[in-house]
N, C-alpha and C positions, 0 to 999 in steps of 0.2 A: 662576217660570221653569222650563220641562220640563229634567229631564235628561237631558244626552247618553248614548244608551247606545251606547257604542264598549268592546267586547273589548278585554283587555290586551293579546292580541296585536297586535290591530290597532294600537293607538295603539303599540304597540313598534314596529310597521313605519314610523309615519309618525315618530316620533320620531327614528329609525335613518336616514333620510332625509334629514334636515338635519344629523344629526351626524357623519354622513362629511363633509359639506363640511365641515365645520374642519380634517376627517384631509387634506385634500386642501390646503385653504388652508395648514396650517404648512408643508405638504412645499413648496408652491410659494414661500413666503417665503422661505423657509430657500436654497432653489436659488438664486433670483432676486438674492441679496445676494453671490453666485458669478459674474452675467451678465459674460460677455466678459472674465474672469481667464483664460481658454484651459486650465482644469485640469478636466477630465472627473468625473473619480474623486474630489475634492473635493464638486465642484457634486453629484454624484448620493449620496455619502457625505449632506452635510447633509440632502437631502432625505430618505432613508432613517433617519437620526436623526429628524428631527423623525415622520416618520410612521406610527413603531412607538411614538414617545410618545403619540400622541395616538388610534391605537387598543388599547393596551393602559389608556387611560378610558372605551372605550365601555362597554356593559352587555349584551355579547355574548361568548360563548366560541368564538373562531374560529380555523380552520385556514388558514393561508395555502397555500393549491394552486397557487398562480401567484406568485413570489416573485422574488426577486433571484437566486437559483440555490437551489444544493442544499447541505446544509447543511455539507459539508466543503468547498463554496467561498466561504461568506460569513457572516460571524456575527450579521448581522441580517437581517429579515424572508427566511427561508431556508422552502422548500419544507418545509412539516409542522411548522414554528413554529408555537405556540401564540399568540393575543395576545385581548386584553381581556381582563375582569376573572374570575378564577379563579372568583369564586362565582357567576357568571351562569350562569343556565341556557338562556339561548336560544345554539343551536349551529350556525352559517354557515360556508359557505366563504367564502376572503376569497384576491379577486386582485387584485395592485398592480403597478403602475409608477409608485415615487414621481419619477422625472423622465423623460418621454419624448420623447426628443430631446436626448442628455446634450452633444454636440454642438452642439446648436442655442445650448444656453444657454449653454456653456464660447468660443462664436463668437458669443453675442448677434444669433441668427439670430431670424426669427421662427415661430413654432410649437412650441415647446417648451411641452409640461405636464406637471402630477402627477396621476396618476390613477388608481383603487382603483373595483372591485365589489365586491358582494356578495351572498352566494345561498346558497339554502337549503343545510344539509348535506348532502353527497354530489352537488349538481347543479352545479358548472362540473367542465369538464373537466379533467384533472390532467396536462395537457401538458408536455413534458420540454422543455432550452434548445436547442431544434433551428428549424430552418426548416418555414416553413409556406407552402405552397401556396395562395393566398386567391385570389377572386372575390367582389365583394359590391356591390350595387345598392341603390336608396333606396326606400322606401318606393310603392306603387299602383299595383305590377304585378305579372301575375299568378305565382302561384310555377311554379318551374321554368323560368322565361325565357331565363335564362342559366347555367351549366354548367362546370364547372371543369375538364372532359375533353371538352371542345367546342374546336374548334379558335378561335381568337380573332375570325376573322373572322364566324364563324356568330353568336359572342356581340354583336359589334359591329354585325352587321344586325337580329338579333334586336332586341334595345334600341331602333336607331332604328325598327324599324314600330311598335311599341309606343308610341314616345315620338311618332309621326307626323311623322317630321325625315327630311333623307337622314342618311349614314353622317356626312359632312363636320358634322354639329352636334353628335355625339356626342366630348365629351374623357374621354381614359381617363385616369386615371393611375398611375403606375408606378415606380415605387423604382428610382432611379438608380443601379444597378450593370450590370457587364459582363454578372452572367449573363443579365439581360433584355435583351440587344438583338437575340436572333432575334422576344423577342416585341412589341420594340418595333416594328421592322421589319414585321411579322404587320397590327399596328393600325394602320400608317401605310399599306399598302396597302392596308388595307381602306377608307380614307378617312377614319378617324378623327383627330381629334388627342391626341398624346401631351402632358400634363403630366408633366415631373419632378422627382421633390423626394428628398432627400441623406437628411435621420432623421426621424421621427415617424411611425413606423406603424400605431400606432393612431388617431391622428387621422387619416390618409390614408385610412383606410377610414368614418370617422365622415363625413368631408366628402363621401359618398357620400347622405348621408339627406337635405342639404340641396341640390341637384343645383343650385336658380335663384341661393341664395348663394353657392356656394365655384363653381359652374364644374365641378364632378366628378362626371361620369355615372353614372361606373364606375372601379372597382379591381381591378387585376389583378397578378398575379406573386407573388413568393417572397418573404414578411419573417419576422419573429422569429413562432414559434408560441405564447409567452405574450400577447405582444403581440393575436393573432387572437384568443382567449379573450376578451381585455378589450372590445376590439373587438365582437366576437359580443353581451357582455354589454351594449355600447351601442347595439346597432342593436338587439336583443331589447327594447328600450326605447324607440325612438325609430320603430322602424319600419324594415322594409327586409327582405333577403335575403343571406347571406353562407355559399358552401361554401370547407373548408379541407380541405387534407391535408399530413400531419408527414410531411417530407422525414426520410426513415428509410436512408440511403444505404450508413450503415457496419454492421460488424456490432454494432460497441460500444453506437452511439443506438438499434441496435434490442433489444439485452439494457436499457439504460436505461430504456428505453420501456416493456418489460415489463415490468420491476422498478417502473411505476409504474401499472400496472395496463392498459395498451392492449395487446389479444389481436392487434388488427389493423394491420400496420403500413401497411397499404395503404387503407386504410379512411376514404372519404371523407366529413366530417364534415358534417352541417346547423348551422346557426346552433343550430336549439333543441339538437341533438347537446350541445355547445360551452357552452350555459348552457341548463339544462332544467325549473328551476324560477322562481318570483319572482326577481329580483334588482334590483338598485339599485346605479348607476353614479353617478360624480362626475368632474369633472373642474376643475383650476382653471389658467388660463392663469397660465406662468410670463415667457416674453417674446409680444410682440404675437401677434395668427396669426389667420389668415382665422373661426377658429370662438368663442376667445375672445381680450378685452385680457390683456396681463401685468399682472406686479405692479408697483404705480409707487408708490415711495417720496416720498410728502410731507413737507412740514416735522415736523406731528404726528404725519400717520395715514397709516398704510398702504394703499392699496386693491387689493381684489381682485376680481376677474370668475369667478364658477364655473357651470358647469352639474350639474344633478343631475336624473335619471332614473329611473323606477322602471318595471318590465313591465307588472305585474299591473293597473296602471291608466293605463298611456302618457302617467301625464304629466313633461311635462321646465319644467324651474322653471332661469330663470338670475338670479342670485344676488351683485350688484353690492356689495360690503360694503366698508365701513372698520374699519380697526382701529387702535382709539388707545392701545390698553392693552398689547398685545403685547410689546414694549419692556419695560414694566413689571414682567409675568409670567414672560418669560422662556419665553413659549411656542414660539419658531420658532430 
């Protein structure tokens, strides 16, 4: 029988691959046994428990750049935390949302997950806890299409001749707050239709890459700037087009800002900007949601629905598992 000749690195990358989806799956058990208690800060507490245990076993020595805040406001997975195992020498940046959509779960809505990249050192971006500015499209068309300093409607005709639709087939969707409703108003003239949805930002932007499954054209408006990070790192992965810029308003987020290495507070970021090397995304449904099932507790076994993503070779693997032993081990 010939031998495989695979690089250690290599097979570290594909290894690293499937062993975020566990880092993903504990966070999402751990939430999911929280669904509809109406406690926010519980439900996102256990997920952030379970998902700095399970990557502080990977075999990576990584920096969390995209965390739960900064480190004098949360005592775990905090911006510049170390996690995995001290003697590893392979050295990543690591961005997490161990539950996104802390709402969704604490209201047993549907669309809440847990979800973690990861990328080479020094390539995701090291975005501060401010708002971000996002526009982002799916996948086989051409780049520059759409514009995140393009008024809404030029973006909304744009798309449909591309897509060979009128304006009326194009659904945008858009994060259900006050500040968006000049631009809700914007898309609705233009003849578009608007979806709105209350938390999950990151998936609202993923649901972009699948345009004939979820119904979502397009994404547009103002959400969490970690959130756009993770985001960038799953469309870097799956295909597509995404520009952001960090709502830099006060003077305080823009000393913040600096203090975390962004020279430019105005500075409109490209998707590769945002994740600029290899990376590998995961995601595991915590309650139901157009992209993936939650977690649904059986007699014995657990089951989970994840997806996991990698750039450098576009492929996305989803990842249906039971688990009988969890219970047992004490892992979630």
């Amino acid at each position: 029988m010939a031998a495989i000749n695979v690089q250690p690195q290599q097979l570290l990358d594909r290894i690293l691959s499937l062993e975020i989806v566990r880092v993903t799956e504990r966070a999402a058990v751990s939430a999911a046994r929280l669904r509809g208690r109406g406690n926010e800060m519980a439900a996102d507490q256990a997920a952030v428990d379970a998902m700095r245990r399970e990557l502080n076993k990977l075999p990576i020595r990584g920096t969390v750049v995209i965390g739960e805040g900064e480190r004098d406001e949360t005592p775990m997975l905090f911006i510049g935390e170390l996690v995995g195992l001290e003697t590893a020498t392979t050295k990543v940046d690591i961005a997490v949302d161990p539950l996104d959509g802390t709402t969704l779960c604490a209201k047993s809505l549907p669309g809440a997950i847990a979800t973690m990249a990861m990328a080479e050192q020094g390539t995701l971006l090291n975005a501060p806890d401010v708002y971000m500015e996002k526009i982002a499209i799916g996948p086989g068309y051409p780049r520059g299409l759409v514009d995140l300093d393009a008024p809404p409607e030029e973006n909304i005709a744009a798309l449909a001749r591309a897509k060979g639709v009128p304006p009326a087939n194009i659904t945008a969707l858009v994060l259900d707050r006050p500040r968006h409703a000049d631009l809700i108003a914007a898309l609705r003239k233009a003849g578009a239709a608007v979806r709105l949805f209350t938390d999950g930002d990151t998936a609202g932007v993923i649901h972009t890459a699948d345009a004939e499954g979820t119904g979502v054209d397009i994404y547009l408006g103002s959400g969490g700037a970690p959130e756009g990070v993770l985001a960038a790192a799953a469309l870097r992965c799956i295909g597509g087009q995404m520009q952001g810029r960090l709502v830099l308003d006060t003077e305080e987020k823009r000393a913040r800002a600096a203090k975390m290495g962004i020279k430019d507070p105005r500075k409109k970021y490209e998707m590769e900007d945002m994740v600029q090397g290899d990376c590998l995304f995961a995601a595991t449904g915590v309650t139901d949601g157009p992209m993936l099932r939650g977690v649904k507790f059986r007699k014995h076994v657990i089951e989970t629905e994840t997806v996991v993503m990698r750039s450098v070779t576009g492929t996305v693997r989803y990842i249906k598992a039971e688990h009988r032993e969890m219970e047992k081990l004490h892992l979630d």
